[in-house]
MINU-832995 format. One record per residue: residue number from 1; x, y, z of N, C-alpha, C, O in turn. Coordinates in nm, 3 decimals. Last residue first. Layout:
BEGIN
+-----+---------+---------+---------+---------+---------+---------+---------+---------+---------+---------+---------+---------+
: pos :    n_px :    n_py :    n_pz :   ca_px :   ca_py :   ca_pz :    c_px :    c_py :    c_pz :    o_px :    o_py :    o_pz :
+-----+---------+---------+---------+---------+---------+---------+---------+---------+---------+---------+---------+---------+
: NUM :       X :       Y :       Z :       X :       Y :       Z :       X :       Y :       Z :       X :       Y :       Z :
...
+-----+---------+---------+---------+---------+---------+---------+---------+---------+---------+---------+---------+---------+
REM end
This chain:
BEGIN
+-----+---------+---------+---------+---------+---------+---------+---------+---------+---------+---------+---------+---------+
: pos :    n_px :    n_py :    n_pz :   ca_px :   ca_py :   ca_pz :    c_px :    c_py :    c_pz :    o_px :    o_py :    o_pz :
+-----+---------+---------+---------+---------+---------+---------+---------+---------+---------+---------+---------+---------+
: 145 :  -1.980 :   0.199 :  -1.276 :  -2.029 :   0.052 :  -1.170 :  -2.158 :   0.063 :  -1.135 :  -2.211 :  -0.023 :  -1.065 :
: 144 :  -1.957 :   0.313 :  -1.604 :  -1.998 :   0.294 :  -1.459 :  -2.039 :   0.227 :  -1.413 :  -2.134 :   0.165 :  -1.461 :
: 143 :  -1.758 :   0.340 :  -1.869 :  -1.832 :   0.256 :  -1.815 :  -1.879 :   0.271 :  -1.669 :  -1.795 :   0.212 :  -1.602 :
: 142 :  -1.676 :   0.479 :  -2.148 :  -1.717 :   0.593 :  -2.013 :  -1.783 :   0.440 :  -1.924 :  -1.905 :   0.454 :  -1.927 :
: 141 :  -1.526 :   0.379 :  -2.336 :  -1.664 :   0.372 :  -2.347 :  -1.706 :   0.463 :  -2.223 :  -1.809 :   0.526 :  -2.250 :
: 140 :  -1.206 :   0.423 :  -2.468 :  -1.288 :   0.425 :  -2.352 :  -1.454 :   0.420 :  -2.376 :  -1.485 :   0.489 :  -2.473 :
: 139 :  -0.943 :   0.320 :  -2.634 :  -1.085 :   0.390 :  -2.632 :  -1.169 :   0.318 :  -2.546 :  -1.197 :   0.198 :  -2.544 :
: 138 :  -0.640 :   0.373 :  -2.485 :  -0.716 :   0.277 :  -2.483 :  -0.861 :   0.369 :  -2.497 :  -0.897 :   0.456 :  -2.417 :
: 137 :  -0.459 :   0.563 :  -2.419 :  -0.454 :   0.566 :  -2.617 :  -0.576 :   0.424 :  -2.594 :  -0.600 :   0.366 :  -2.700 :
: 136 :  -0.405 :   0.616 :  -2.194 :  -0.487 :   0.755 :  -2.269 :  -0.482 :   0.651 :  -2.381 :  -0.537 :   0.713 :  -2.472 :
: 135 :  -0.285 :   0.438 :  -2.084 :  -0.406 :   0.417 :  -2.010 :  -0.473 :   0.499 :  -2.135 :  -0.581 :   0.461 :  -2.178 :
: 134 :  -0.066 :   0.279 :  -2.380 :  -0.118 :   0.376 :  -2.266 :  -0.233 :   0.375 :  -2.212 :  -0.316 :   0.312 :  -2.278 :
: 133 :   0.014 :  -0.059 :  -2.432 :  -0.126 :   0.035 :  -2.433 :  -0.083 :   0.144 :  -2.348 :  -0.059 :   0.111 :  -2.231 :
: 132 :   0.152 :  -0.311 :  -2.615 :   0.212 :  -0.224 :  -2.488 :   0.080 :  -0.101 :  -2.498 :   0.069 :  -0.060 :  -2.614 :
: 131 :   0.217 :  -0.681 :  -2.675 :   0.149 :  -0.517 :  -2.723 :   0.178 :  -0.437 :  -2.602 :   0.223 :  -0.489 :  -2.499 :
: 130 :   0.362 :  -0.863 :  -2.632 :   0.230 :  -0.876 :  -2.754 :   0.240 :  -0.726 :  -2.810 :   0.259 :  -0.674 :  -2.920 :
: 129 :   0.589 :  -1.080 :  -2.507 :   0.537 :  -0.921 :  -2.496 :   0.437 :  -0.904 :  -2.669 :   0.467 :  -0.936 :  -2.784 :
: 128 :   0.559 :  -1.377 :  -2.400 :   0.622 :  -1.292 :  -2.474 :   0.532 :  -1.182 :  -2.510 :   0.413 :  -1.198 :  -2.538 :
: 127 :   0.648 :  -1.635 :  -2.147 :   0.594 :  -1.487 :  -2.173 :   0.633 :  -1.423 :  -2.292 :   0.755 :  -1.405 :  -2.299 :
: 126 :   0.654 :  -1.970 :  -2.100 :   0.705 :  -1.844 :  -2.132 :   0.642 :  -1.749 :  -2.175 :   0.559 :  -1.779 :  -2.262 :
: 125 :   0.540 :  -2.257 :  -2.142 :   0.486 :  -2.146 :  -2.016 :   0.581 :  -2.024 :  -2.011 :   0.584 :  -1.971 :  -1.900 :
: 124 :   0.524 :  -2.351 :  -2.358 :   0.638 :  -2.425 :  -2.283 :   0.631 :  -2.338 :  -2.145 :   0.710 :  -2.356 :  -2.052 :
: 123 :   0.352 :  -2.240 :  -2.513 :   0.339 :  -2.358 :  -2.427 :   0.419 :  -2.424 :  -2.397 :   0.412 :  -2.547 :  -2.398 :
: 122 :   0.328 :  -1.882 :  -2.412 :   0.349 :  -1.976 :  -2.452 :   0.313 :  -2.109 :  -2.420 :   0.249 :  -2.125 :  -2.316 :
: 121 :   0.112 :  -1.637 :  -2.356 :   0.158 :  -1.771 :  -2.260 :   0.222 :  -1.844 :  -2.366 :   0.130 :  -1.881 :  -2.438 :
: 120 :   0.168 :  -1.279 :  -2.468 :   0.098 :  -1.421 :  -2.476 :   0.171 :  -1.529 :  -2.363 :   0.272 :  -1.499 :  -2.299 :
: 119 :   0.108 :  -1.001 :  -2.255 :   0.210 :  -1.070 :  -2.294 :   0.111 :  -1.225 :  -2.358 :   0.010 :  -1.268 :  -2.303 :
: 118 :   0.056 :  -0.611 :  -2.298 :  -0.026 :  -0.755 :  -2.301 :   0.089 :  -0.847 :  -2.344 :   0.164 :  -0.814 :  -2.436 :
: 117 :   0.082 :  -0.361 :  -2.064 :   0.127 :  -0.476 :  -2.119 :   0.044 :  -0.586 :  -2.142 :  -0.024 :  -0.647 :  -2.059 :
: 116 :  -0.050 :  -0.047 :  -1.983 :  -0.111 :  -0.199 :  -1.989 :  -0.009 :  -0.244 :  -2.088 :  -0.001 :  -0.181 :  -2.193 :
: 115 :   0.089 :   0.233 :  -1.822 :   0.037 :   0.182 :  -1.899 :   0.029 :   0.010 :  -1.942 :   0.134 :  -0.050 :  -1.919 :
: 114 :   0.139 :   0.336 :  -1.588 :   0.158 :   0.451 :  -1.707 :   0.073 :   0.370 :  -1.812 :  -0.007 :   0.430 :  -1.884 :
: 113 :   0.183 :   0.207 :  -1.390 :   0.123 :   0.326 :  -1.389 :   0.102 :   0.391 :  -1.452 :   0.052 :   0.500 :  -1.427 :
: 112 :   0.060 :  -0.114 :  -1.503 :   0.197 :  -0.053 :  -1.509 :   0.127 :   0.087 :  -1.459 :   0.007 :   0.091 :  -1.485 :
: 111 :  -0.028 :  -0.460 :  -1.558 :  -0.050 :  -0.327 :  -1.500 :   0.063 :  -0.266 :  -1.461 :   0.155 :  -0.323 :  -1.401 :
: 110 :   0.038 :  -0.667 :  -1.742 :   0.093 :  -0.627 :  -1.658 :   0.046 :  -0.476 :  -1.656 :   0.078 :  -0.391 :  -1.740 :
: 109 :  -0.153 :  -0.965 :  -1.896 :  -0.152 :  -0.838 :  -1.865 :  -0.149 :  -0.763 :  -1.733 :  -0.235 :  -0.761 :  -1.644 :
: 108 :  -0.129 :  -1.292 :  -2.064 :  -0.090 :  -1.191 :  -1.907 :  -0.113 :  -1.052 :  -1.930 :  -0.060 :  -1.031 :  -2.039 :
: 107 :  -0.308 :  -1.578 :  -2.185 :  -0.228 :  -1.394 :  -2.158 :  -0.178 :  -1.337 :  -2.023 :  -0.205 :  -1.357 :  -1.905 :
: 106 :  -0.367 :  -1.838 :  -2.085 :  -0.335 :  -1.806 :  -2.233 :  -0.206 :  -1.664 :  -2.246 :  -0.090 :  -1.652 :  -2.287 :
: 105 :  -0.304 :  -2.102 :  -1.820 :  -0.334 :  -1.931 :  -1.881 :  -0.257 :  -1.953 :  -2.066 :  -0.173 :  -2.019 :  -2.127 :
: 104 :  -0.265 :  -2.347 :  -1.723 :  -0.315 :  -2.307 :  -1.856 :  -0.380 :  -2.147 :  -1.922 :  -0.453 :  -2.106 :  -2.012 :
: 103 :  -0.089 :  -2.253 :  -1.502 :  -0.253 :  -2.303 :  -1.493 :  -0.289 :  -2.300 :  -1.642 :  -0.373 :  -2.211 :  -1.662 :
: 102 :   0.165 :  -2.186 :  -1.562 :   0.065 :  -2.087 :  -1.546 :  -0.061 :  -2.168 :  -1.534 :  -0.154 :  -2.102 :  -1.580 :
: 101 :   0.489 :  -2.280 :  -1.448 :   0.376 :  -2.311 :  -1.440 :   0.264 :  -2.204 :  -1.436 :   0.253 :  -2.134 :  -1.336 :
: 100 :   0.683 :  -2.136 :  -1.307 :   0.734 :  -2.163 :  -1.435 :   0.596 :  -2.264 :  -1.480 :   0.630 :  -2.337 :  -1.573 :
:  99 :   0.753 :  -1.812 :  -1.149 :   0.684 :  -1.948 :  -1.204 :   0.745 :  -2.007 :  -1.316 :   0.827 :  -1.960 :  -1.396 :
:  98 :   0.880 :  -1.564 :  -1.178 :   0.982 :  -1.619 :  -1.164 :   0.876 :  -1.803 :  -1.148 :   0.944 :  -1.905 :  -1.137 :
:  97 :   0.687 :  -1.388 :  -1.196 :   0.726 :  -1.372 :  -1.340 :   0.870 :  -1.540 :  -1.333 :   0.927 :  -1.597 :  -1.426 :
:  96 :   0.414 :  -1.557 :  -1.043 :   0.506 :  -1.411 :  -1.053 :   0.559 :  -1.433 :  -1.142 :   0.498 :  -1.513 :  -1.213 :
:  95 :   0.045 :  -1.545 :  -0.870 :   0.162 :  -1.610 :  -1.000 :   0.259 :  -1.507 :  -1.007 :   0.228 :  -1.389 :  -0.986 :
:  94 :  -0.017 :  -1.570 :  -0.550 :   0.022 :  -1.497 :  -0.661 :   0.102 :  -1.602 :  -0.816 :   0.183 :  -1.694 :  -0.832 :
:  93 :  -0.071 :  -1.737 :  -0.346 :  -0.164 :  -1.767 :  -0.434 :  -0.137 :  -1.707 :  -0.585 :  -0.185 :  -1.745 :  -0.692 :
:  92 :   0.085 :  -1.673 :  -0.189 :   0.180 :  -1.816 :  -0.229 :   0.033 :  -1.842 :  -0.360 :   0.031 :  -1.934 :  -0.441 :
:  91 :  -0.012 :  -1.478 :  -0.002 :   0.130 :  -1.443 :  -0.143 :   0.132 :  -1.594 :  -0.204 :   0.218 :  -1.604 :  -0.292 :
:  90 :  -0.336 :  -1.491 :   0.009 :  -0.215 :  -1.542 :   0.048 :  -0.135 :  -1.528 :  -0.065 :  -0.162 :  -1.551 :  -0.183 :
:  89 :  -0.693 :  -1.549 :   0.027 :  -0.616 :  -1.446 :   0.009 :  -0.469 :  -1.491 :   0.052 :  -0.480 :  -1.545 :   0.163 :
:  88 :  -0.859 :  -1.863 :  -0.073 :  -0.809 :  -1.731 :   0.061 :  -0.681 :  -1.661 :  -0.014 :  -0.598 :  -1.710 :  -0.090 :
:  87 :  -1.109 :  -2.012 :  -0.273 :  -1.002 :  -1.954 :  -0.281 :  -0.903 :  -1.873 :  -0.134 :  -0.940 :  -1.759 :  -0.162 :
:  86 :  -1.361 :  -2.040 :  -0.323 :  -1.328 :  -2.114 :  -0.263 :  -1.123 :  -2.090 :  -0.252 :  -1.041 :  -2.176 :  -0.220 :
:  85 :  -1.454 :  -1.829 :  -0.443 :  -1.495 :  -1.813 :  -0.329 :  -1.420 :  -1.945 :  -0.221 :  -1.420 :  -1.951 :  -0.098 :
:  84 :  -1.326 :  -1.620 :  -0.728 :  -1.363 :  -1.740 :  -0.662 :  -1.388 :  -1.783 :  -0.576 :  -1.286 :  -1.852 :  -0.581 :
:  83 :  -1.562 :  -1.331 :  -0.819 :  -1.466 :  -1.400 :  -0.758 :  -1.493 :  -1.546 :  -0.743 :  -1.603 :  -1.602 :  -0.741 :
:  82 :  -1.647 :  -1.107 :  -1.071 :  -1.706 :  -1.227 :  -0.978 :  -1.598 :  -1.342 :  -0.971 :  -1.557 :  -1.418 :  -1.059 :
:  81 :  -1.637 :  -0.747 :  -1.115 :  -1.647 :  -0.912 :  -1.141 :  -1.737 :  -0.995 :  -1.049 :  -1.841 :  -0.975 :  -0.986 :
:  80 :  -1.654 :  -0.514 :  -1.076 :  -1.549 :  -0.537 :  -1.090 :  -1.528 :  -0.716 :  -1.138 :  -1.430 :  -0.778 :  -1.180 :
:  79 :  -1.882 :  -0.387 :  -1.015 :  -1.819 :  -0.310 :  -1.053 :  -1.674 :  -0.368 :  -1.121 :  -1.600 :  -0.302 :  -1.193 :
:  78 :  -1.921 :  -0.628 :  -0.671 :  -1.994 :  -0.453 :  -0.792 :  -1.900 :  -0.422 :  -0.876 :  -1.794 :  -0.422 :  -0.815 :
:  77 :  -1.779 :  -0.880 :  -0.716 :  -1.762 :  -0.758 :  -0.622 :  -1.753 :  -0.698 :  -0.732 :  -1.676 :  -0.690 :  -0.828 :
:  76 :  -2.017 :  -1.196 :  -0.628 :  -1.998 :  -1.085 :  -0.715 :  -1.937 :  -0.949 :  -0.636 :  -1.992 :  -0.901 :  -0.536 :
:  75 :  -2.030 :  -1.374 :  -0.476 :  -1.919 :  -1.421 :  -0.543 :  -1.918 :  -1.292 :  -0.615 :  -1.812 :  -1.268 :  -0.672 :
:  74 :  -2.359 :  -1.416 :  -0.385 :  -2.219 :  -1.377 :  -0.287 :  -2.058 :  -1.373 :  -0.353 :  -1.966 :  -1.368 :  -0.271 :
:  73 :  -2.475 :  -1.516 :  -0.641 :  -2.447 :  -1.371 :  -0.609 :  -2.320 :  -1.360 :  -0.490 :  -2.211 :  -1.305 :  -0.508 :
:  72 :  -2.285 :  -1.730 :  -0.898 :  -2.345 :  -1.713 :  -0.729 :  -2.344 :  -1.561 :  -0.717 :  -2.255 :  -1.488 :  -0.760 :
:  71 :  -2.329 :  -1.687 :  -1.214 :  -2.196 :  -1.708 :  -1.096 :  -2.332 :  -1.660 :  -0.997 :  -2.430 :  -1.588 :  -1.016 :
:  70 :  -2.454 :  -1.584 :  -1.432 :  -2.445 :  -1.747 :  -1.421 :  -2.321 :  -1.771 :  -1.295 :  -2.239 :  -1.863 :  -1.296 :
:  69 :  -2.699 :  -1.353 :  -1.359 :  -2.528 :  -1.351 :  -1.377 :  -2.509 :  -1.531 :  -1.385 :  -2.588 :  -1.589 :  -1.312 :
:  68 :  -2.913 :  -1.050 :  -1.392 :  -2.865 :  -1.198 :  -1.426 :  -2.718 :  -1.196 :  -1.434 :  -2.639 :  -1.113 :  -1.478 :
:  67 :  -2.839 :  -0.804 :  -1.108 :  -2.889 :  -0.844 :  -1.292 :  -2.845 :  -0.997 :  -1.275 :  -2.775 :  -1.051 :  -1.189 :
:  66 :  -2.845 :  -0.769 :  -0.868 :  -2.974 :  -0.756 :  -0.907 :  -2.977 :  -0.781 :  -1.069 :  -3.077 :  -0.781 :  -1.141 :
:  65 :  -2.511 :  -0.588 :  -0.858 :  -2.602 :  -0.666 :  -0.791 :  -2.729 :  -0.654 :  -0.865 :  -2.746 :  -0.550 :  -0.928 :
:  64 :  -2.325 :  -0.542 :  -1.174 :  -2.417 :  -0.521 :  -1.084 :  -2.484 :  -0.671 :  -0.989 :  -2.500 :  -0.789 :  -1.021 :
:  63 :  -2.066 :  -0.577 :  -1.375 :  -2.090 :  -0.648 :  -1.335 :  -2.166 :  -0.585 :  -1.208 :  -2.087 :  -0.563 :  -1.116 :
:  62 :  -1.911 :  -0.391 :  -1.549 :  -2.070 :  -0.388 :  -1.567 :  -2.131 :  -0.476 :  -1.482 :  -2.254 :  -0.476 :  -1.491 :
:  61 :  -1.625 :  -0.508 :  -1.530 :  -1.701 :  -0.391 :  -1.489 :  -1.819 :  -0.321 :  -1.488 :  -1.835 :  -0.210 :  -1.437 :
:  60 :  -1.569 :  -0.797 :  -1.485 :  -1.646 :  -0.755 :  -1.543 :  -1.712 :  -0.632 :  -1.478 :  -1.809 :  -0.632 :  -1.403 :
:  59 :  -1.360 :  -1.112 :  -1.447 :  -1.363 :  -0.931 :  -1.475 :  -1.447 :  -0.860 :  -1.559 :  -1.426 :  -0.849 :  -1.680 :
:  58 :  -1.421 :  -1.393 :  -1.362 :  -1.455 :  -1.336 :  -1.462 :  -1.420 :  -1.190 :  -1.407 :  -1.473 :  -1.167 :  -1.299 :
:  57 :  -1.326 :  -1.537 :  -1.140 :  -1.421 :  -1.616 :  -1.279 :  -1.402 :  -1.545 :  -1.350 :  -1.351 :  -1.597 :  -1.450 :
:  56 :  -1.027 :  -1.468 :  -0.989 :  -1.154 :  -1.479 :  -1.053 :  -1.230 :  -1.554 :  -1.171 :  -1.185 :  -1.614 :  -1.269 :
:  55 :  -0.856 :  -1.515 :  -0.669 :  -0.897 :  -1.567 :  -0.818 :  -1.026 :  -1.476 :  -0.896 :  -1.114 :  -1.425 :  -0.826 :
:  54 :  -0.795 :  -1.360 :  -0.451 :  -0.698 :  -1.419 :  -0.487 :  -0.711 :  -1.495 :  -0.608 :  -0.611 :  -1.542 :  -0.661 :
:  53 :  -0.862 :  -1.013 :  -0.356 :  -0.931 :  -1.091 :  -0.419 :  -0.805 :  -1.225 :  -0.464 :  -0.707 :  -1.174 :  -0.518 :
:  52 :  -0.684 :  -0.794 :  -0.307 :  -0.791 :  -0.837 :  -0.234 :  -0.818 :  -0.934 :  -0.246 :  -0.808 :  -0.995 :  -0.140 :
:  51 :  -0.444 :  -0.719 :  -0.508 :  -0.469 :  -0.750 :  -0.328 :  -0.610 :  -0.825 :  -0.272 :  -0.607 :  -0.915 :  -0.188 :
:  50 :  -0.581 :  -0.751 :  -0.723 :  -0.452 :  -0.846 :  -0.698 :  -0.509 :  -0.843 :  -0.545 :  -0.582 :  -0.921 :  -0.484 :
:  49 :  -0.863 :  -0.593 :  -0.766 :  -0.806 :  -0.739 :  -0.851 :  -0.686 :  -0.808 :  -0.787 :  -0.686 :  -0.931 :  -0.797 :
:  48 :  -0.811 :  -0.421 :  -0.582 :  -0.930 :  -0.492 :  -0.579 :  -0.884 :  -0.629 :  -0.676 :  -0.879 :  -0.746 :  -0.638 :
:  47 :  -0.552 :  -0.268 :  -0.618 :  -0.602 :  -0.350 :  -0.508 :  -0.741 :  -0.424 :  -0.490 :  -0.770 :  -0.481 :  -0.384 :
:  46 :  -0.536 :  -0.215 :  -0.919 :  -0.469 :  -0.289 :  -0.843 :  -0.447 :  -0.373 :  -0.738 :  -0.383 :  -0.478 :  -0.727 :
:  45 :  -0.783 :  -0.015 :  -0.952 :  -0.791 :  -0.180 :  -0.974 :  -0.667 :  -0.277 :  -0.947 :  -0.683 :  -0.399 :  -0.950 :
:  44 :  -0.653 :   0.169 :  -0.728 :  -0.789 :   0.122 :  -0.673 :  -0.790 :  -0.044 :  -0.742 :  -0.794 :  -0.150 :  -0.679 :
:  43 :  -0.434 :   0.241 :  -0.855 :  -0.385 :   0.203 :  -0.763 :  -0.525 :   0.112 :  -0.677 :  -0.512 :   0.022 :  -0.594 :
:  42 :  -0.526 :   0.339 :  -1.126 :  -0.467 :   0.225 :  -1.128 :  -0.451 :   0.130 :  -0.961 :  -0.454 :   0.008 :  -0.945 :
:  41 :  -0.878 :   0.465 :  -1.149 :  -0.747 :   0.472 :  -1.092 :  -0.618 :   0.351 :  -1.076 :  -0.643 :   0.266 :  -0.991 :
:  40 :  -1.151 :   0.409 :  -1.177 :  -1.126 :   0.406 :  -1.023 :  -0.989 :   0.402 :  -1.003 :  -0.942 :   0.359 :  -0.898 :
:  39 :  -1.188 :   0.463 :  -1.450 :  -1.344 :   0.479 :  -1.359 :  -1.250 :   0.505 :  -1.225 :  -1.266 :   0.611 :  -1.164 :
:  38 :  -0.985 :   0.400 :  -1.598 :  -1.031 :   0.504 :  -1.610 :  -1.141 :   0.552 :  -1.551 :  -1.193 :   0.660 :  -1.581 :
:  37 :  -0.962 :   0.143 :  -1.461 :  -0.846 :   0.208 :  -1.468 :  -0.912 :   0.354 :  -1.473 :  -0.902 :   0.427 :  -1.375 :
:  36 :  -1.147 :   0.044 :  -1.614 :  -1.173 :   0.019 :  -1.495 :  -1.053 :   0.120 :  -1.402 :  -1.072 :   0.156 :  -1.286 :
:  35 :  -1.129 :   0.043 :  -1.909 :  -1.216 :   0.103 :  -1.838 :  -1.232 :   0.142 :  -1.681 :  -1.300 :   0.232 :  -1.632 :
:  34 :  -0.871 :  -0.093 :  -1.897 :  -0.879 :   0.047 :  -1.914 :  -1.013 :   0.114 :  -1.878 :  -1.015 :   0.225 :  -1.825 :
:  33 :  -0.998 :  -0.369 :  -1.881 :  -0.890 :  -0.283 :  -1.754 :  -0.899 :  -0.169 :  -1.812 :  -0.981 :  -0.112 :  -1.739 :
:  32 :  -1.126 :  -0.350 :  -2.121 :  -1.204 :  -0.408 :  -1.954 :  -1.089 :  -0.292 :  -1.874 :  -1.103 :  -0.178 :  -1.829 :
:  31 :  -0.949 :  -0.324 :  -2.310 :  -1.060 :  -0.234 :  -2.295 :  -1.106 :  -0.244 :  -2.161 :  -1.121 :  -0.143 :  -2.093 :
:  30 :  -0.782 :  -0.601 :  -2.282 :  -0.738 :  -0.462 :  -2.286 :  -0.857 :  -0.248 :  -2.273 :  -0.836 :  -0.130 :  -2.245 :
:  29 :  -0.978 :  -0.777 :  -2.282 :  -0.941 :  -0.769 :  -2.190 :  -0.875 :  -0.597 :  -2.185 :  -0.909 :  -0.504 :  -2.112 :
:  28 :  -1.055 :  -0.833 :  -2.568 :  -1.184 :  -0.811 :  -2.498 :  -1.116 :  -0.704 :  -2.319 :  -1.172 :  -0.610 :  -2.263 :
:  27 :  -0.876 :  -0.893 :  -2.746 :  -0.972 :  -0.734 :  -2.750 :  -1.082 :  -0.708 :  -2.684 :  -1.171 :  -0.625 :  -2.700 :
:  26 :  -0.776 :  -1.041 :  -2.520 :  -0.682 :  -0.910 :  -2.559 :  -0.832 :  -0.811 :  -2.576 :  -0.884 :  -0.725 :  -2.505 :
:  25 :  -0.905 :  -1.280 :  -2.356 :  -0.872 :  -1.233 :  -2.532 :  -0.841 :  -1.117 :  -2.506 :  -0.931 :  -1.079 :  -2.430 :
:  24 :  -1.058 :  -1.346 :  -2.110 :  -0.948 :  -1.294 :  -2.115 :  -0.887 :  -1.277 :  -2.265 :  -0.769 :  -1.247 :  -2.247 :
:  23 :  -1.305 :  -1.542 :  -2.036 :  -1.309 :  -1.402 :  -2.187 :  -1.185 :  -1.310 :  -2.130 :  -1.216 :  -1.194 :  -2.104 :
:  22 :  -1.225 :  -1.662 :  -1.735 :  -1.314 :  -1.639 :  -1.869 :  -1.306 :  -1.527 :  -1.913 :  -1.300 :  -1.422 :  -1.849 :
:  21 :  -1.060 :  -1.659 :  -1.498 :  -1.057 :  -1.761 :  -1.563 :  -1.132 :  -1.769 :  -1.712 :  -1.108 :  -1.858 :  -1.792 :
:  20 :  -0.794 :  -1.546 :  -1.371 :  -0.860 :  -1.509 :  -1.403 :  -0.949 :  -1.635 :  -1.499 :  -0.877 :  -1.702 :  -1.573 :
:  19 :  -0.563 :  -1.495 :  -1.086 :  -0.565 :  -1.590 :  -1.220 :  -0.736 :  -1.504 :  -1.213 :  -0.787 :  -1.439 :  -1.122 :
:  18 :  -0.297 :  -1.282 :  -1.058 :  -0.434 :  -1.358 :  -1.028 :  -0.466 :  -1.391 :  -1.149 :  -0.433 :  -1.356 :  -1.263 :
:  17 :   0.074 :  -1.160 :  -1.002 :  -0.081 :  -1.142 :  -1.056 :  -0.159 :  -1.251 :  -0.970 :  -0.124 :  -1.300 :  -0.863 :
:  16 :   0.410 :  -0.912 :  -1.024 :   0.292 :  -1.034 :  -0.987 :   0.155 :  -1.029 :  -0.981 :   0.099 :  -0.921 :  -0.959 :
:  15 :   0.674 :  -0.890 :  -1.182 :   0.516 :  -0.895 :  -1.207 :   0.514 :  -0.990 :  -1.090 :   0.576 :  -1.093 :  -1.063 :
:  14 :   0.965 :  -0.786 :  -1.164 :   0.887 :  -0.809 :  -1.276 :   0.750 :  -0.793 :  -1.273 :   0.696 :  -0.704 :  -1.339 :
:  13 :   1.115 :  -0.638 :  -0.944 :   1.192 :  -0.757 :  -1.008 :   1.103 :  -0.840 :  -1.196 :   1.150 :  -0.904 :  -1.290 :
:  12 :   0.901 :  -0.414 :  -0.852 :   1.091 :  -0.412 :  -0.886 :   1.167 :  -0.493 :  -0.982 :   1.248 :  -0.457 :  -1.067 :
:  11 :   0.675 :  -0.539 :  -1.070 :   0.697 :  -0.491 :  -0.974 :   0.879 :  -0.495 :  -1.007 :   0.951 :  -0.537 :  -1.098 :
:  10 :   0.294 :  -0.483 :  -1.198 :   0.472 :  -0.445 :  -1.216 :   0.513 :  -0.421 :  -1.058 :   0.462 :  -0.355 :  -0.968 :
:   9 :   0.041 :  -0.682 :  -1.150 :   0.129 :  -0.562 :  -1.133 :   0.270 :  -0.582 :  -1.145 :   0.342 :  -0.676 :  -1.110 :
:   8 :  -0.157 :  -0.864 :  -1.367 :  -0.072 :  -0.851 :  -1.264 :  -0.033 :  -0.708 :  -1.223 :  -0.093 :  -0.617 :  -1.281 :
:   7 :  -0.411 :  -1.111 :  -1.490 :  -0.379 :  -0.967 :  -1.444 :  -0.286 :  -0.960 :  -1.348 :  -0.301 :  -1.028 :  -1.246 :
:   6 :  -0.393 :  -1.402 :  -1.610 :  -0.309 :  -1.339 :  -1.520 :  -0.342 :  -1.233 :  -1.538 :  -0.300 :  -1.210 :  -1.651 :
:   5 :  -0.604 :  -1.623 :  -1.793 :  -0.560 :  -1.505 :  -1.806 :  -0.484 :  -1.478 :  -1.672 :  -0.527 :  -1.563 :  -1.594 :
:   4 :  -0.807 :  -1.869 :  -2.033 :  -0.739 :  -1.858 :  -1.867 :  -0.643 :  -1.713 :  -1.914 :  -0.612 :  -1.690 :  -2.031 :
:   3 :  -1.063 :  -1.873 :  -2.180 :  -0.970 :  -1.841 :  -2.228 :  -0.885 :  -1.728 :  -2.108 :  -0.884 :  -1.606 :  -2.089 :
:   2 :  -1.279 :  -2.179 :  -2.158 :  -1.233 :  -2.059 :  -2.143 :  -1.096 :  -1.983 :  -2.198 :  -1.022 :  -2.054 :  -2.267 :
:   1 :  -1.563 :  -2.270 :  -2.372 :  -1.426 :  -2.291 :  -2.334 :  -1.368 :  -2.161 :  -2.278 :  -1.393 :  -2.052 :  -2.329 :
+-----+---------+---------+---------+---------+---------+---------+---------+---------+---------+---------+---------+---------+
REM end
């Protein structure tokens, strides 16, 4: 079963994100982005997860060409996961803070420059603030793409 997720960015008015679709759980997710944060910079996983990319299967910074993966190779970007392919890039694909429908997301986590928000989904589809992470107070494993 999955456990649906939003990575987003802070913005003027609140957030906007991508859906995400497996092993989004906090103690799994909050380490992932900090690793990835701490390999390539907020402004790099900002634009590879939101800008670029408009869904994913999965966020996975260990994620190599040439290892076993249960997702299509053309669907894998190094270092960072494995996208949805049937998906195009477009603002109207973003989730923002002003939805009122999350796809059955569970969490949200708002990328901030300073530091990771984790919010739960309610099920009336409301946000409520979980936890708040500096990039420095997340233990790091040193992970490379």
């Amino acid at each position: 079963m999955a456990t649906r997720g939003i990575v987003a960015r802070a913005t003027s008015e609140g957030w906007e994100g991508r859906y995400s679709h497996w092993d989004n759980y906090p103690q799994r997710m909050v380490y992932v982005l900090g690793e990835l944060v701490a390999r390539d910079g907020v402004d790099k996983v900002i634009q590879t997860i939101i800008t670029d990319h408009p869904s994913w299967s999965q966020i996975e910074p260990l994620a190599k060409s040439g290892q076993e993966s249960l997702y299509e190779p053309n669907q894998l970007v190094e270092g960072y996961g494995y996208i949805h392919t049937d998906v195009t890039v477009e603002e109207s694909d973003l989730f923002t803070h002003n939805d009122t429908e999350f796809a059955w997301c569970e969490w949200l986590y708002i990328i901030h420059p300073d530091r990771l928000e984790v919010h739960a989904i309610t099920a009336d589809d409301k946000t409520d603030l979980v936890s708040s992470h500096t990039w420095e107070s997340i233990a790091l494993k040193g992970v490379e793409a």
